[in-house]
PDB file as gemmi writes it, atoms N, CA and C in Angstrom:
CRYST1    1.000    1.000    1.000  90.00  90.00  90.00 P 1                      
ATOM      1  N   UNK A   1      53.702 168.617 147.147  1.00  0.00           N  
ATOM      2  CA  UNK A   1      54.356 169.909 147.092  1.00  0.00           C  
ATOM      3  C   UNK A   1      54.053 170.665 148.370  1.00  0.00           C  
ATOM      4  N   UNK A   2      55.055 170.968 148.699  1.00  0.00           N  
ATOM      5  CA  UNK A   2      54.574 172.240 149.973  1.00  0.00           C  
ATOM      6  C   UNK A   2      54.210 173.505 149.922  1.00  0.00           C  
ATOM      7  N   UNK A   3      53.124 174.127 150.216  1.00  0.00           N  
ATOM      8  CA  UNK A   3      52.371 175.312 150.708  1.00  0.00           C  
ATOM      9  C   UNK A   3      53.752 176.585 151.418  1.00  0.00           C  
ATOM     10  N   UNK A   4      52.820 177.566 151.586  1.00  0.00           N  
ATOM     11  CA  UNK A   4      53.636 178.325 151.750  1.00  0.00           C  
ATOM     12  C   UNK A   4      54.339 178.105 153.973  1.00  0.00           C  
ATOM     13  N   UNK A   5      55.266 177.598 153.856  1.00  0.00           N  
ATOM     14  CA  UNK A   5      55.878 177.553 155.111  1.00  0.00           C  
ATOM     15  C   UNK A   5      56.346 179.006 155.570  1.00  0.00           C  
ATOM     16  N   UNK A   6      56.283 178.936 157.014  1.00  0.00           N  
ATOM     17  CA  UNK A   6      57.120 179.914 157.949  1.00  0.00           C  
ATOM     18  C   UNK A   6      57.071 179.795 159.015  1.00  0.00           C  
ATOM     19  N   UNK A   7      58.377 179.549 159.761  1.00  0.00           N  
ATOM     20  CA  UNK A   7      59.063 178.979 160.934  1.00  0.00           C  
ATOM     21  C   UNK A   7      59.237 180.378 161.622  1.00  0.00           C  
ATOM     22  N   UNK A   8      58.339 180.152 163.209  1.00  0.00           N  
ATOM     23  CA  UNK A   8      58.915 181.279 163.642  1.00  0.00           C  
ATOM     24  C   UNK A   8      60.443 181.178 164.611  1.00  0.00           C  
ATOM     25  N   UNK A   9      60.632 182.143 164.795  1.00  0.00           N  
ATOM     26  CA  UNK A   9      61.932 183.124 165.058  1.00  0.00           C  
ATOM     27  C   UNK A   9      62.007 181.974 166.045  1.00  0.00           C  
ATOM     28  N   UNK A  10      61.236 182.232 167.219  1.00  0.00           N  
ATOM     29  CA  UNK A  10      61.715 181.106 168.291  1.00  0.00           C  
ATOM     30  C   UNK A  10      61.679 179.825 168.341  1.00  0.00           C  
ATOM     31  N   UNK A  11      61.232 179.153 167.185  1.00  0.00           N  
ATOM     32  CA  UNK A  11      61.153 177.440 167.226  1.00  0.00           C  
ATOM     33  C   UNK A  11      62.553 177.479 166.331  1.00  0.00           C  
ATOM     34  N   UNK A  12      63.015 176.128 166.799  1.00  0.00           N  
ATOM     35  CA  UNK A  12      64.851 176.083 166.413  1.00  0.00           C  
ATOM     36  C   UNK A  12      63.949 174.727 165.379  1.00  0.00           C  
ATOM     37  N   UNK A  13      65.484 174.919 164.350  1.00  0.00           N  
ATOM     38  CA  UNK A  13      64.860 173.824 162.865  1.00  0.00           C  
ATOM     39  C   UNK A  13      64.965 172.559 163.268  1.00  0.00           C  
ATOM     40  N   UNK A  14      64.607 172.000 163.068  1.00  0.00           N  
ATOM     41  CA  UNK A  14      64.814 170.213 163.201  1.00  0.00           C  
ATOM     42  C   UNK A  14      64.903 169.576 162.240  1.00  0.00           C  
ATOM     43  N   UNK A  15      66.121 170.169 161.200  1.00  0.00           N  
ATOM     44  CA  UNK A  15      66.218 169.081 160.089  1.00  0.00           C  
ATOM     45  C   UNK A  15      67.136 167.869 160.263  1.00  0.00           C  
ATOM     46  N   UNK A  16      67.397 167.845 160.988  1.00  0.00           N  
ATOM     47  CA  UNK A  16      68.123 166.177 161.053  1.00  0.00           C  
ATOM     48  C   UNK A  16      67.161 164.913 160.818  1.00  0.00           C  
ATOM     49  N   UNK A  17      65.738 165.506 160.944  1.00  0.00           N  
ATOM     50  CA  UNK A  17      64.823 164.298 160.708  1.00  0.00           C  
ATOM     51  C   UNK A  17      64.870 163.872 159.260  1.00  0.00           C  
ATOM     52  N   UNK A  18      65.244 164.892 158.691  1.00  0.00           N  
ATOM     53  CA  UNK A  18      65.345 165.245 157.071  1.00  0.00           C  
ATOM     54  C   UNK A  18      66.229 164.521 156.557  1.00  0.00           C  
ATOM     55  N   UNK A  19      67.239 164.586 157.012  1.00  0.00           N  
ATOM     56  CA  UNK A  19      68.557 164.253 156.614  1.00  0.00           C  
ATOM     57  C   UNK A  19      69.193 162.794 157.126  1.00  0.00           C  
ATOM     58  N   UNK A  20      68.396 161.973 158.063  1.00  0.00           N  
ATOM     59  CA  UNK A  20      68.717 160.983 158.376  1.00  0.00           C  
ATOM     60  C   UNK A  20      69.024 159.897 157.425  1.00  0.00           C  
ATOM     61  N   UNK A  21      68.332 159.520 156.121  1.00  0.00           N  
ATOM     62  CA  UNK A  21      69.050 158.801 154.765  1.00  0.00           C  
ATOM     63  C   UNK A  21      69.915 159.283 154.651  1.00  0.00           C  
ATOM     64  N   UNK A  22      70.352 160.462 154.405  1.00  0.00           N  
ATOM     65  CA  UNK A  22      72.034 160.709 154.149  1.00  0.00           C  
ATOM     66  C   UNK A  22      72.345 160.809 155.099  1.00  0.00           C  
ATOM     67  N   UNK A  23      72.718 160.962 155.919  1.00  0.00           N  
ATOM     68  CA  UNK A  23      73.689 160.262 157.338  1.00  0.00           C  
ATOM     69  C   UNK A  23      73.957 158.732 157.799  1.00  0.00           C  
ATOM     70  N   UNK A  24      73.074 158.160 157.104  1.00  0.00           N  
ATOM     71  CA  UNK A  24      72.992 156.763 157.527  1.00  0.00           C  
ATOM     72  C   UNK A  24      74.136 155.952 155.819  1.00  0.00           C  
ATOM     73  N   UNK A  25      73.465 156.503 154.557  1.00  0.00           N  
ATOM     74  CA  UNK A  25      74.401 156.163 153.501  1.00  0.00           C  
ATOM     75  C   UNK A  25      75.939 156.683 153.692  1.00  0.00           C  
ATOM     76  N   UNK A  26      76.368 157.980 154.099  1.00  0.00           N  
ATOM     77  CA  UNK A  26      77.394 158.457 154.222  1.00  0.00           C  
ATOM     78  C   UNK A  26      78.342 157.426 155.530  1.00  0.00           C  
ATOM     79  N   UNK A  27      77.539 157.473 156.596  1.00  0.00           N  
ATOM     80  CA  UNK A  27      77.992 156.737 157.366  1.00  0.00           C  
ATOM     81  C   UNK A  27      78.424 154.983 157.338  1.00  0.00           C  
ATOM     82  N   UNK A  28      77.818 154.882 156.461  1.00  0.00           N  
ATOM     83  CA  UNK A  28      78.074 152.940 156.109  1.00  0.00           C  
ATOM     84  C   UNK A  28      79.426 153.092 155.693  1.00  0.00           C  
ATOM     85  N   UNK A  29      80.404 152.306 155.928  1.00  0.00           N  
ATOM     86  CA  UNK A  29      81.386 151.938 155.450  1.00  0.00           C  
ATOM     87  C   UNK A  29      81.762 150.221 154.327  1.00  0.00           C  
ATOM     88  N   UNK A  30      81.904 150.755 153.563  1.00  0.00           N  
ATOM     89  CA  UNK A  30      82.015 149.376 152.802  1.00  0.00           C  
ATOM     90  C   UNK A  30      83.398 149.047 152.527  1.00  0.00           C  
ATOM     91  N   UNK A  31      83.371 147.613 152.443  1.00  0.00           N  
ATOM     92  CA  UNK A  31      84.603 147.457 152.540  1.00  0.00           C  
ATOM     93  C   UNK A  31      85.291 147.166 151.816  1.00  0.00           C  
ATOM     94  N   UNK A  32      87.218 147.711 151.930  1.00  0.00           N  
ATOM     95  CA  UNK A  32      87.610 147.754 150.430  1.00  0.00           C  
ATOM     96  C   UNK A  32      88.456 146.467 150.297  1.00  0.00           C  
ATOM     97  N   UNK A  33      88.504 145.367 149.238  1.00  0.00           N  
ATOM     98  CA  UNK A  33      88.817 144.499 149.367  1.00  0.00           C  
ATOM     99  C   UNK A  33      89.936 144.196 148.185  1.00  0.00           C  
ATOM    100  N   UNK A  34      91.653 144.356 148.798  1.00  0.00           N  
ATOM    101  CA  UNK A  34      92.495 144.218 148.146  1.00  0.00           C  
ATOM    102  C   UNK A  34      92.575 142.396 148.005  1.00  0.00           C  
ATOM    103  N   UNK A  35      92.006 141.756 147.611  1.00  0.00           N  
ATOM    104  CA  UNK A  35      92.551 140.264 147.407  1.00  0.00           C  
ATOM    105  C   UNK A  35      92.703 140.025 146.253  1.00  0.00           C  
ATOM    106  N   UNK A  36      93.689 138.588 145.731  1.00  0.00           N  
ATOM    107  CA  UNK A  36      94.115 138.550 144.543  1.00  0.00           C  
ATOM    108  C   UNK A  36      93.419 138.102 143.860  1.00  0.00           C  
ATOM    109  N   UNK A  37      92.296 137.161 144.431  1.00  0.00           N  
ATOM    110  CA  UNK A  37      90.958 136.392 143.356  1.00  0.00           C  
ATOM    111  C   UNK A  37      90.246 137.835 142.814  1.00  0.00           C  
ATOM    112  N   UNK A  38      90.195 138.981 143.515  1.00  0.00           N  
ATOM    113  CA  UNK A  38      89.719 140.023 142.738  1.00  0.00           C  
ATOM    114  C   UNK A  38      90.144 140.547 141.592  1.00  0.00           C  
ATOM    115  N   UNK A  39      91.555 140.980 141.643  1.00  0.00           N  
ATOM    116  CA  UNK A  39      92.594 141.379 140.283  1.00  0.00           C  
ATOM    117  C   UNK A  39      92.391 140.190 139.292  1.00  0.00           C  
ATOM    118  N   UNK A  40      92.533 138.868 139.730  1.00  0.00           N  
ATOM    119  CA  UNK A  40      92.383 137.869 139.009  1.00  0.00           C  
ATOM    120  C   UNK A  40      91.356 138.137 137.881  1.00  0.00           C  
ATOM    121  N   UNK A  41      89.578 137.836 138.559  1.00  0.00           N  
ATOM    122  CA  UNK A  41      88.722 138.003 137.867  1.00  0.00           C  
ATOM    123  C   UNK A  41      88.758 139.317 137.350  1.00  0.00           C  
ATOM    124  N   UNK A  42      89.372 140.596 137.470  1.00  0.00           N  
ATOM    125  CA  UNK A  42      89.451 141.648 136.863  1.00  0.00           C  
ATOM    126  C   UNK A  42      90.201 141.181 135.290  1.00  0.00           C  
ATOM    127  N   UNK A  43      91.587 140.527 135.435  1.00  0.00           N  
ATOM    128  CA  UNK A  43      92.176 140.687 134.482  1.00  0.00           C  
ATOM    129  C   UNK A  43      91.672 139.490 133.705  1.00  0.00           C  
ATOM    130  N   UNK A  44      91.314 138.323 134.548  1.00  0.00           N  
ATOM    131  CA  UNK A  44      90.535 137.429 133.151  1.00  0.00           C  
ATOM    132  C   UNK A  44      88.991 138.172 132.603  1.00  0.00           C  
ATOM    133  N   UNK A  45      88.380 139.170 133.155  1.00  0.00           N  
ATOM    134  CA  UNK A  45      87.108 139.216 132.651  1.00  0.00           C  
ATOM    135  C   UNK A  45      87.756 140.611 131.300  1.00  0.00           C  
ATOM    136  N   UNK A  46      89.075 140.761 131.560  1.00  0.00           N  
ATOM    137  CA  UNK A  46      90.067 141.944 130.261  1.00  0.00           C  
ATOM    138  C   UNK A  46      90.266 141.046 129.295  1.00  0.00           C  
ATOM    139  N   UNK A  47      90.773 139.890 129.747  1.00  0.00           N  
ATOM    140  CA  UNK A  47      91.739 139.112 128.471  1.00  0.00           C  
ATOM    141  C   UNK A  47      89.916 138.449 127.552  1.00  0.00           C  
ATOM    142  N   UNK A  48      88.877 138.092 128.153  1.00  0.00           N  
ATOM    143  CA  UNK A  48      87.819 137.517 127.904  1.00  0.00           C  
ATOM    144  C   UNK A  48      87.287 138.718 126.552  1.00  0.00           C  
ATOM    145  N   UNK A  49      86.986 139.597 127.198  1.00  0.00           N  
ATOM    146  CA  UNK A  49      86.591 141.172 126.242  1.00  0.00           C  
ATOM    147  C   UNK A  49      87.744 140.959 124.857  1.00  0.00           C  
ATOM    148  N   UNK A  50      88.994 141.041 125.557  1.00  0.00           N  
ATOM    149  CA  UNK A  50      90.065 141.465 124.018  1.00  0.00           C  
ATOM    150  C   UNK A  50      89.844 140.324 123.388  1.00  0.00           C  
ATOM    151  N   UNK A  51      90.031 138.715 123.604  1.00  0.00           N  
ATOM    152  CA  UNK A  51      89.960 137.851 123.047  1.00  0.00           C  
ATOM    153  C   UNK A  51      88.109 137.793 122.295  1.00  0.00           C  
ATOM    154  N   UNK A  52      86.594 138.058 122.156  1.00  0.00           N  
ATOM    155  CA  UNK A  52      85.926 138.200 121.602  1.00  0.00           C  
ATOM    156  C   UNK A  52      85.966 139.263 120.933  1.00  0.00           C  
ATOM    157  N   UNK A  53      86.233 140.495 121.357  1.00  0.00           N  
ATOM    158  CA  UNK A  53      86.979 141.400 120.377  1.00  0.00           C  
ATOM    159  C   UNK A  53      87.144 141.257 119.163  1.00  0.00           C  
ATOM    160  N   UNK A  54      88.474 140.377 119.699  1.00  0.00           N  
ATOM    161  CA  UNK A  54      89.432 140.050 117.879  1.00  0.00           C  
ATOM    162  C   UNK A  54      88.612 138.976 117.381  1.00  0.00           C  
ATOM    163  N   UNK A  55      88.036 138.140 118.170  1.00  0.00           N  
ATOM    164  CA  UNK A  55      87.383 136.485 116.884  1.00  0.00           C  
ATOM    165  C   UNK A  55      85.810 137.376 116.028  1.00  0.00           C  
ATOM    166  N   UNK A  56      85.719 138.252 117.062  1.00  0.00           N  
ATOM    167  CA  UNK A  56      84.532 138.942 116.329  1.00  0.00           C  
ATOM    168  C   UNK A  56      84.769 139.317 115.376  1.00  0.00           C  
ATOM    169  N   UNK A  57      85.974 139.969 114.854  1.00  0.00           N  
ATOM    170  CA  UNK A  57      86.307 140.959 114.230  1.00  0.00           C  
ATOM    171  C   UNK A  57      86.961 139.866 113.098  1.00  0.00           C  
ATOM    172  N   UNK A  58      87.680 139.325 113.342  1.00  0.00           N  
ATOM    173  CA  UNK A  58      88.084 138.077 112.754  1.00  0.00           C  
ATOM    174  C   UNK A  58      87.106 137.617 111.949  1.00  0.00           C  
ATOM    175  N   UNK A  59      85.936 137.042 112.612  1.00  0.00           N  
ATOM    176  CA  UNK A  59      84.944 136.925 111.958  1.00  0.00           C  
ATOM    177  C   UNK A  59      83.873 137.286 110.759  1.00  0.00           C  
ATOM    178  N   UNK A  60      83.670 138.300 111.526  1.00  0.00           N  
ATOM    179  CA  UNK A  60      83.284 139.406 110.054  1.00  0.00           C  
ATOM    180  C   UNK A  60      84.385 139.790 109.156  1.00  0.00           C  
ATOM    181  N   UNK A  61      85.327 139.632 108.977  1.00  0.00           N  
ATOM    182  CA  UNK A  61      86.632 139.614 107.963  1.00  0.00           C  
ATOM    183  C   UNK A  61      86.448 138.270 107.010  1.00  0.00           C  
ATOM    184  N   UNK A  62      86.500 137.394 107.473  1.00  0.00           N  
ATOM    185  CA  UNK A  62      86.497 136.084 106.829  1.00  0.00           C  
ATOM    186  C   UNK A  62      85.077 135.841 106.382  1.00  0.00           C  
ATOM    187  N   UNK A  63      83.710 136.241 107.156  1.00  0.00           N  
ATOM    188  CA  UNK A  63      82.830 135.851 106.283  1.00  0.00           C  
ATOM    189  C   UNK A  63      82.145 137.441 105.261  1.00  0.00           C  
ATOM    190  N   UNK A  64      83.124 138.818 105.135  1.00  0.00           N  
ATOM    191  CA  UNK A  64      82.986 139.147 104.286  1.00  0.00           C  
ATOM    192  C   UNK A  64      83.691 138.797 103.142  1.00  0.00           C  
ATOM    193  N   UNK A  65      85.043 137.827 103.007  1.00  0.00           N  
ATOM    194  CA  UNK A  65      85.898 137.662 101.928  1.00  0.00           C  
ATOM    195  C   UNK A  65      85.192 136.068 101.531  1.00  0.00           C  
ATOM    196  N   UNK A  66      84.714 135.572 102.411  1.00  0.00           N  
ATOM    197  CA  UNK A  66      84.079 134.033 101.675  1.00  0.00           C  
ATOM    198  C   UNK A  66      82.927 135.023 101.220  1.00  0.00           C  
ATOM    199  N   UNK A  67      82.153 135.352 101.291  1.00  0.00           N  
ATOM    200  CA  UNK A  67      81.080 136.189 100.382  1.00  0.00           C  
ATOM    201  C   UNK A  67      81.342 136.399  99.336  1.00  0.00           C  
ATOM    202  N   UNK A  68      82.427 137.510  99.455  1.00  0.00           N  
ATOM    203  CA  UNK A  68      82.850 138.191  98.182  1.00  0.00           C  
ATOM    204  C   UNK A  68      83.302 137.337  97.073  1.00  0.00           C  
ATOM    205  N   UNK A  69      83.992 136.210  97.928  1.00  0.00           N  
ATOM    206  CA  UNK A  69      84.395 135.042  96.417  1.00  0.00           C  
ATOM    207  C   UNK A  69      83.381 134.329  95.728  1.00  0.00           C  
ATOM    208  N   UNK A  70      82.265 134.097  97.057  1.00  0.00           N  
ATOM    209  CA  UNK A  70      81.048 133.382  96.219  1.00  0.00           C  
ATOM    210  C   UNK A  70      80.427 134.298  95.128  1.00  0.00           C  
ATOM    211  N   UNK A  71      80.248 135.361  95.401  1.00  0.00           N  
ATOM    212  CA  UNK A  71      79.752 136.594  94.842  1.00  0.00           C  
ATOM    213  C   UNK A  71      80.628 136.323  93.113  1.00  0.00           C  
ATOM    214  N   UNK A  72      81.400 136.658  93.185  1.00  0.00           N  
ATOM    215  CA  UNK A  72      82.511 136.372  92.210  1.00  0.00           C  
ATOM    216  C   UNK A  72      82.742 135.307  91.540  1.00  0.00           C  
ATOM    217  N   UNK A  73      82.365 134.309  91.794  1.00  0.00           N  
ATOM    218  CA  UNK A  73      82.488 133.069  91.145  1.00  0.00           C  
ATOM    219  C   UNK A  73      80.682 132.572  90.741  1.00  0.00           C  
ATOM    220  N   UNK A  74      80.083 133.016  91.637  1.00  0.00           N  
ATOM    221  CA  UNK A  74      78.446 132.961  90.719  1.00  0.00           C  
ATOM    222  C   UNK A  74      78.122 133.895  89.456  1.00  0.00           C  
ATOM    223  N   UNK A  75      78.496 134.676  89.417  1.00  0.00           N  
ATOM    224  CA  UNK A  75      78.406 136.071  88.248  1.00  0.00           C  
ATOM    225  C   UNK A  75      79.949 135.572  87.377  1.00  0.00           C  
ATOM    226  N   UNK A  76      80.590 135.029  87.268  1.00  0.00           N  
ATOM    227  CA  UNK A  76      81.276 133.867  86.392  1.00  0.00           C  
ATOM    228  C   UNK A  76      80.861 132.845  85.944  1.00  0.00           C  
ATOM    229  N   UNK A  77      80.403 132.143  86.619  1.00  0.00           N  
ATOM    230  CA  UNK A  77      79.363 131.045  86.177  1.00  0.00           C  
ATOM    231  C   UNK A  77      78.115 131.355  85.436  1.00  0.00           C  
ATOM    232  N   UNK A  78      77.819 132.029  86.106  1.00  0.00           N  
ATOM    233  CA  UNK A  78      76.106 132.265  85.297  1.00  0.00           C  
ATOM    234  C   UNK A  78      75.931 132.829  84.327  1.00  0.00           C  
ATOM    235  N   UNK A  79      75.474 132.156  82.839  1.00  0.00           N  
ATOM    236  CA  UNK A  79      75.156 133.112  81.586  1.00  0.00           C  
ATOM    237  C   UNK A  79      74.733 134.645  81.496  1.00  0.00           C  
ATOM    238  N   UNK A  80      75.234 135.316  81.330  1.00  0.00           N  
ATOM    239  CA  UNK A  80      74.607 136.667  81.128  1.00  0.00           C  
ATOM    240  C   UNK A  80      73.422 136.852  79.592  1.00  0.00           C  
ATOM    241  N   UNK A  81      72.361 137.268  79.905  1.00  0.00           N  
ATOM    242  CA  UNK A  81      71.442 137.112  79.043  1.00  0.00           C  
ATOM    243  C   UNK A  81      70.892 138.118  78.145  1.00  0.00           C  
ATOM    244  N   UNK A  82      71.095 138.595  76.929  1.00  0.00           N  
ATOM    245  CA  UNK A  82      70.573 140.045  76.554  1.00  0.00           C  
ATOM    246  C   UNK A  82      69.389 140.003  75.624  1.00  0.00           C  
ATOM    247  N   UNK A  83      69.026 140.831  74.728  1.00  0.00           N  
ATOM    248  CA  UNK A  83      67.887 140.845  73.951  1.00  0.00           C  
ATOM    249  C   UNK A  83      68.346 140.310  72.416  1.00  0.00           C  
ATOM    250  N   UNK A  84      67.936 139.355  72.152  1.00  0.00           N  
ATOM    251  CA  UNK A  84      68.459 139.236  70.717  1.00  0.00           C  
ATOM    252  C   UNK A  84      68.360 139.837  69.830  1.00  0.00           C  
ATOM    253  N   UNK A  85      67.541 140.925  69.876  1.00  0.00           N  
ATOM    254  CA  UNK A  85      67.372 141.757  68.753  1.00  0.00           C  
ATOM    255  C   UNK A  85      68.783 142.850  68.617  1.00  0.00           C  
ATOM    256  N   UNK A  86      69.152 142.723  69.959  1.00  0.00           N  
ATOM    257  CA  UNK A  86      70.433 143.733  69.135  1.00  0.00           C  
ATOM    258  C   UNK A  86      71.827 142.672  68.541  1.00  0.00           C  
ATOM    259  N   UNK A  87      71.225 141.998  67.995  1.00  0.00           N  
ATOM    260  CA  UNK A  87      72.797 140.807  67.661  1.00  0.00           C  
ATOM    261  C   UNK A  87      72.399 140.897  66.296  1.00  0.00           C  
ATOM    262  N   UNK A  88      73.217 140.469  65.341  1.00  0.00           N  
ATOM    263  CA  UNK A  88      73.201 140.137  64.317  1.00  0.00           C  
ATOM    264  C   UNK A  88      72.964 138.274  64.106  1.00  0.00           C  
ATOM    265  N   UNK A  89      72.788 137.843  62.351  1.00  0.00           N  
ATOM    266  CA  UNK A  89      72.859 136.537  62.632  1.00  0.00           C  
ATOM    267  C   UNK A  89      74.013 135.627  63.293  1.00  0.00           C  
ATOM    268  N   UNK A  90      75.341 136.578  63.039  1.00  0.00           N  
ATOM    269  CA  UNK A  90      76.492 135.805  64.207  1.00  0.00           C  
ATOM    270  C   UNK A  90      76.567 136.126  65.387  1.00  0.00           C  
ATOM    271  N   UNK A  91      76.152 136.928  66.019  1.00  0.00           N  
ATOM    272  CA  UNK A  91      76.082 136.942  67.293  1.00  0.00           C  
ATOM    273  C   UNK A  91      76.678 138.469  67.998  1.00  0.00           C  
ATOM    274  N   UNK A  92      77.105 139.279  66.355  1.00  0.00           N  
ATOM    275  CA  UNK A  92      78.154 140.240  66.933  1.00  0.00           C  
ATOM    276  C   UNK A  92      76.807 141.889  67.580  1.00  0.00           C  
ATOM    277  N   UNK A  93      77.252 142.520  68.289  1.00  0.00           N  
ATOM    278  CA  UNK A  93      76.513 143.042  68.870  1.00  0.00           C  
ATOM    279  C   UNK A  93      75.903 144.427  67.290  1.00  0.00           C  
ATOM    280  N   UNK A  94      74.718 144.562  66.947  1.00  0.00           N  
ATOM    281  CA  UNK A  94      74.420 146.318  65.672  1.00  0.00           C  
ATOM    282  C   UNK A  94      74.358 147.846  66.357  1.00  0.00           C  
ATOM    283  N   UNK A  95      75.838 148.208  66.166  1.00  0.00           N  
ATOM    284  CA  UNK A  95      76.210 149.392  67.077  1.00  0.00           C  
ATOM    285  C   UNK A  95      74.803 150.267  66.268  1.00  0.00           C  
ATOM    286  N   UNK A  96      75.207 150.325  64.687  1.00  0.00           N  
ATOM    287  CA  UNK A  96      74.296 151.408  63.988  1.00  0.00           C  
ATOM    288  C   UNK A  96      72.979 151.487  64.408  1.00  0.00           C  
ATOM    289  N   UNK A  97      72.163 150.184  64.221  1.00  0.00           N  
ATOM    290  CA  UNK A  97      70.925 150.357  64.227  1.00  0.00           C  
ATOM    291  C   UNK A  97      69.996 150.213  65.572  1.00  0.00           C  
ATOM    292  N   UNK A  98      70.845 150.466  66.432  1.00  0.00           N  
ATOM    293  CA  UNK A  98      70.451 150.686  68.005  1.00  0.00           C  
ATOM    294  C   UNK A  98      69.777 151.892  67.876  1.00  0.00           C  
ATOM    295  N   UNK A  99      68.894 152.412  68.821  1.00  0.00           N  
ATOM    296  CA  UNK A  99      68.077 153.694  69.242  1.00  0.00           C  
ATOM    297  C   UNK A  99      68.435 153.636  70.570  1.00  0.00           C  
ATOM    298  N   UNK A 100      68.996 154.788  71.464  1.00  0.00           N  
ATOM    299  CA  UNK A 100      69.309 154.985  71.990  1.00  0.00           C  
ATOM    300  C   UNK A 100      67.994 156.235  72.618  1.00  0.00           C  
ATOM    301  N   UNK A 101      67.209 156.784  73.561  1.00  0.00           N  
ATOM    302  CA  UNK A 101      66.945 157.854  73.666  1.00  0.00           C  
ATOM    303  C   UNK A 101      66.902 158.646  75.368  1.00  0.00           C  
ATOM    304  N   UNK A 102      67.003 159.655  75.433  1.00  0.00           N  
ATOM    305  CA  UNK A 102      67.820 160.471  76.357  1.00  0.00           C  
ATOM    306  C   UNK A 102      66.541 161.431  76.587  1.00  0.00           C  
ATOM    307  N   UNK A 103      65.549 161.353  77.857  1.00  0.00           N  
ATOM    308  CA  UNK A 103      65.191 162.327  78.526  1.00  0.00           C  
ATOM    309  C   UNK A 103      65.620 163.469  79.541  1.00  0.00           C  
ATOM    310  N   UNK A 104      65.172 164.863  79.298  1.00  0.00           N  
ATOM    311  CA  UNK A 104      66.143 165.479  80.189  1.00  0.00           C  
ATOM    312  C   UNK A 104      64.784 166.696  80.354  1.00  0.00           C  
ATOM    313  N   UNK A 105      64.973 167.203  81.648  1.00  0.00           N  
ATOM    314  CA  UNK A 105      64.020 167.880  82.472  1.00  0.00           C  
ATOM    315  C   UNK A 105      63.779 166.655  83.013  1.00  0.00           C  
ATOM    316  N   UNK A 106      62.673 167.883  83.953  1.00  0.00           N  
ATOM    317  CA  UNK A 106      61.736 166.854  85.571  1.00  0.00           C  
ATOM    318  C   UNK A 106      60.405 166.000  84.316  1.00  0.00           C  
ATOM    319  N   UNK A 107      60.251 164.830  84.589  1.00  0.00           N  
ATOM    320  CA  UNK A 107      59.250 164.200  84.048  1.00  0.00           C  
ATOM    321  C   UNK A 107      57.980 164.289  84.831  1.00  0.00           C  
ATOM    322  N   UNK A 108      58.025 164.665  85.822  1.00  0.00           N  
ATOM    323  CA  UNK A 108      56.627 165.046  86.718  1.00  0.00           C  
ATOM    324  C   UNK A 108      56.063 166.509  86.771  1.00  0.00           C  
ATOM    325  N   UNK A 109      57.063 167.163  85.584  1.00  0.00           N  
ATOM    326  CA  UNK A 109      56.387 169.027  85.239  1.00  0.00           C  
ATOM    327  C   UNK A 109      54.875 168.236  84.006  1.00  0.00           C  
ATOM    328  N   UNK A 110      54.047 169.126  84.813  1.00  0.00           N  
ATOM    329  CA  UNK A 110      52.699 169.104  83.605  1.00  0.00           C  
ATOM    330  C   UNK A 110      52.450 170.708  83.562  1.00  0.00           C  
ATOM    331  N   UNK A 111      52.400 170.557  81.761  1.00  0.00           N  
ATOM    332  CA  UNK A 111      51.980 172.053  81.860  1.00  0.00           C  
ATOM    333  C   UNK A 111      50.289 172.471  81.386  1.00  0.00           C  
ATOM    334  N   UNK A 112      49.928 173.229  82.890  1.00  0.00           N  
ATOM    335  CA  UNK A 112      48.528 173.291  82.736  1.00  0.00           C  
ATOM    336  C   UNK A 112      48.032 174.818  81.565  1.00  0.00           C  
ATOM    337  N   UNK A 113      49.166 174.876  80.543  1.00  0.00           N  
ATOM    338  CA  UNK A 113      48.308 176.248  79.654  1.00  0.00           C  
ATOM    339  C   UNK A 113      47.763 175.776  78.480  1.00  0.00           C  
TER     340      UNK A 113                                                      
END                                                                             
């Protein structure tokens, strides 16, 4: 960090020493190069992007719908299993003698009176 500076009246500034990186970047000329192998690799490295694009996308389409069928056809297949106590001796489900029970409030209130 710099201290407190002051240039007197009669010494002239010498910042060009300063400024010589930017005069030297500004001054480079680079060169601009209209050739067709350039556009080329421009437009194949476009068609490369759109074409993974879509197979990507493609992709995750098809292996969310093969999922979903496996999904669907295992939970078809597979027995569903319940408690035998709510069946009768044929098998039909005892609406009556079910207990059903229903908490309501916060279950984590304790009352300290």
């Amino acid at each position: 960090m710099q201290g407190h500076t002051t240039l007197s009246t009669e010494a002239k500034d010498d910042l060009n020493s300063i400024n010589k990186g930017a005069e030297l970047m500004m001054s480079m000329k680079r060169p601009v190069s209209n050739s067709p192998k350039l556009k080329k690799r421009s437009k194949m490295e476009q068609i490369v992007l759109v074409l993974g694009v879509t197979v990507g996308i493609l992709t995750l389409g098809l292996g969310a719908t093969i999922g979903y069928l496996i999904r669907c056809y295992v939970q078809e297949t597979t027995p569903q299993y319940s408690h035998p106590e709510m069946f009768d001796e044929n098998g039909n489900p005892l609406p009556d003698e079910l207990l059903a029970i229903r908490f309501e409030g916060n279950p984590n209130e304790n009352d300290d009176d």
